[in-house]
N, C-alpha and C positions, 0 to 999 in steps of 0.2 A: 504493500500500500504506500508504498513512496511516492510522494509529492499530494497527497490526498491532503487536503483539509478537515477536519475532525472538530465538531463542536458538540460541546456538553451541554445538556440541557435541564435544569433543575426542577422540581414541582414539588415545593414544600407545603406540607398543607398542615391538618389539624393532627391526623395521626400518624403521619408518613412524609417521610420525604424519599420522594421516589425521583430517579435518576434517567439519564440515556443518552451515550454515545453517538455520535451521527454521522456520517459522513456521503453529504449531497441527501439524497431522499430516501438513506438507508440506516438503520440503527444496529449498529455492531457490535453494540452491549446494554444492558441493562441494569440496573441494582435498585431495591431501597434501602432504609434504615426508619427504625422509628424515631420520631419528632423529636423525642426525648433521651436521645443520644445523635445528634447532629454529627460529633464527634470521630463519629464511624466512618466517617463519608472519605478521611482522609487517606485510610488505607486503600480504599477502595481505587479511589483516582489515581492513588501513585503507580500503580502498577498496568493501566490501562495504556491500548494502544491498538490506534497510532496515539501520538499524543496532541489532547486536544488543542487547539489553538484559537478558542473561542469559548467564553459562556456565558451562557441565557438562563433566567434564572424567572419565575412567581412565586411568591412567595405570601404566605396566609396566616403564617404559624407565630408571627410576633418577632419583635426585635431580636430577642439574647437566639435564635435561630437564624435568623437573619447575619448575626456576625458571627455564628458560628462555621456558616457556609461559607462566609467569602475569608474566614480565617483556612478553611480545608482548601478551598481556590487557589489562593495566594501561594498557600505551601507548594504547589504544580506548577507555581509559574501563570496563573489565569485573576483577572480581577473578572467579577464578577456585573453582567449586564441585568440591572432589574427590569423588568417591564410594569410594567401600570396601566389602568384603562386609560380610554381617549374617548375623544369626540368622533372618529374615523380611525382606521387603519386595514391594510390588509382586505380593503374590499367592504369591510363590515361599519357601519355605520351606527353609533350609539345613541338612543332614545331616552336613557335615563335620565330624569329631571337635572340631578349632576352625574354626568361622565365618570366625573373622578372617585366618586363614591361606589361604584361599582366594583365589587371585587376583581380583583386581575386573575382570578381563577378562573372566573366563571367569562370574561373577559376574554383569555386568551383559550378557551375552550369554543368560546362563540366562533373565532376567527376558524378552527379549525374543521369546525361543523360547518361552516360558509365553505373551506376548500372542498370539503368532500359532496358535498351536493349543490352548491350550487345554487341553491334554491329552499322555498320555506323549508322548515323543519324545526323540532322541540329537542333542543340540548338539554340531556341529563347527566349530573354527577351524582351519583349514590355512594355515598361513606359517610364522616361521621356526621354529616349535615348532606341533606339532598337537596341538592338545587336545581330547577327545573324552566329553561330558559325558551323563549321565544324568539323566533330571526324571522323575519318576513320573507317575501320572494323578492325585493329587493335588495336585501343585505342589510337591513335595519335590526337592531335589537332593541323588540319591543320592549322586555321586562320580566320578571318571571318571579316563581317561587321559593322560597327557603322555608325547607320545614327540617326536623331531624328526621335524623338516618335510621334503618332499622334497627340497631343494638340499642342507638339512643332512646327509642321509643320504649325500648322492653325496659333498659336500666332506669330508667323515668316512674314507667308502671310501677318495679320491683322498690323505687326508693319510696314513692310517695300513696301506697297502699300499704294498710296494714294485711290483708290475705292475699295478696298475689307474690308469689313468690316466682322467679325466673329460672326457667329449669329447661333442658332443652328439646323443641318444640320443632315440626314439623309443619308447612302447607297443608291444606285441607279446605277441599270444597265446603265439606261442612264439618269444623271442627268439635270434636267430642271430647275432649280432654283441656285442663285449664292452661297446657303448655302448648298445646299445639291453637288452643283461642289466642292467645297472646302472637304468637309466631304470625298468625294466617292473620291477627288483626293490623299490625304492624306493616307487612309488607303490601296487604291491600289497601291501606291509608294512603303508602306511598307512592301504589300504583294509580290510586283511583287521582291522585293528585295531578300525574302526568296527564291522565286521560284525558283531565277536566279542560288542563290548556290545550293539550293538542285537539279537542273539539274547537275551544273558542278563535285560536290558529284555522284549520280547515275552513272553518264559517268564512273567516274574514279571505284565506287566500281560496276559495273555490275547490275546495277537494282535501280528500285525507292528502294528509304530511305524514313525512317520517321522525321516528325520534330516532336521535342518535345517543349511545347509552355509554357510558362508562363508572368507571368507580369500583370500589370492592364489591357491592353489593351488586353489582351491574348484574350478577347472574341468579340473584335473588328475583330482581324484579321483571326480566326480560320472559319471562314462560308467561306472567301474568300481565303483558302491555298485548294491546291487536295490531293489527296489521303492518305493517313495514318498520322493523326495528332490529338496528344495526348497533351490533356493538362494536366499541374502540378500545383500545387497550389502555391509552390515559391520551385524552383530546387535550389533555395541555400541554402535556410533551410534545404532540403535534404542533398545536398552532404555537409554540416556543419554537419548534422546528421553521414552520412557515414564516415567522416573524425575522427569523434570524436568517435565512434566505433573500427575503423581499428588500430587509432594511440591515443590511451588511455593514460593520462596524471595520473602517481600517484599522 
């Protein structure tokens, strides 16, 4: 792989900080580490290759994370590129009352669900918080949802009930047991949530949309969404891919 270009791409979120090598529109590694050891990250990078010559980074997880990445950056030889929402980038156009206020998760996830189709469609993150985004057939991002995640639901029930206890639970058409009502109430919460916008999406663009799914949970929820639903393996690694392409840093 001599003379190849190699950039890092970061996605620090609430419980993961998930990683990926790149080189042009191919990923030639992967890692994460949890949140709460950022730490780890260091080992990880030193030994990679090619070596990267570029990093892009989002970041969700708070400051003392924040310097503990571009502390692991530094040590490789890389400072680190943050990205942040906008008004436009990449094609994708923001509606949020403030631009800036929008997460740059959900943000640089937008852009990446605009690369792959093109066209309307309902962006999903499923992990410790689900987020549930809208893009027009234009490329505008209307707005979207943030509820919690499936684990956060059940640990929520488990903390703030005296008889529900969290024990582990199974899907069910019609659930018959109080682990598997929690399990099958939770993830249909989170499904029926997608559903809701992606009807009020189709209304406005003339026809079912697709959602495009990621997150850990992405494979909880994706048996229970209908029609056209594509999973991704982390859409912010993508559109930190496509960002870092389009807007090339000398």
């Amino acid at each position: 792989m001599s003379g190849v270009r190699a950039m890092l791409a970061v996605d620090a979120g609430n419980t993961r900080i998930k990683w990926g090598l790149a080189t042009g529109d191919d990923w030639i590694a992967r890692g994460a580490v949890d949140s709460r050891e950022p730490e780890r990250l260091g080992a990880a990078w030193a030994v990679l290759g090619p070596r990267p010559v570029a990093a892009i980074g989002c970041n969700v997880a708070g400051e003392a994370v924040r310097v503990a990445i571009e502390a692991a950056a530094a040590a490789v030889g890389l400072g680190m590129r943050w990205v942040t929402s906008r008004a436009a980038q990449c094609g994708v156009v923001s509606g949020y009352d403030d631009p800036g206020q929008l997460g740059a998760d959900r943000w640089v996830a937008a852009i990446a669900a605009w690369r792959r189709t093109g066209g309307a469609c309902v962006v999903v993150s499923a992990g410790t918080a689900i987020t549930v985004d809208a893009l027009g057939p234009d490329g505008r991002f209307r707005g979207g949802l943030i509820l919690p995640g499936v684990d956060t639901m059940l640990h929520a029930l488990e903390a703030r009930t005296a008889g529900l206890r969290r024990a582990p639970g199974r899907y069910a058409t019609f659930p018959a047991n109080t682990a598997d009502a929690m399990f099958t109430g939770a993830v249909d919460a989170a499904a029926g949530a997608v559903e809701r916008l992606r009807a009020r999406l189709g209304d406005e663009a003339g026809g079912p949309v697709p959602v495009i799914l990621s997150g850990g949970a992405a494979g909880l929820l994706a048996p229970c969404l209908d029609g056209d639903v594509r999973q991704a393996e982390s859409l912010v690694l993508e559109g930190l891919q496509v960002i870092a392409r389009e807007e090339p840093v000398s």
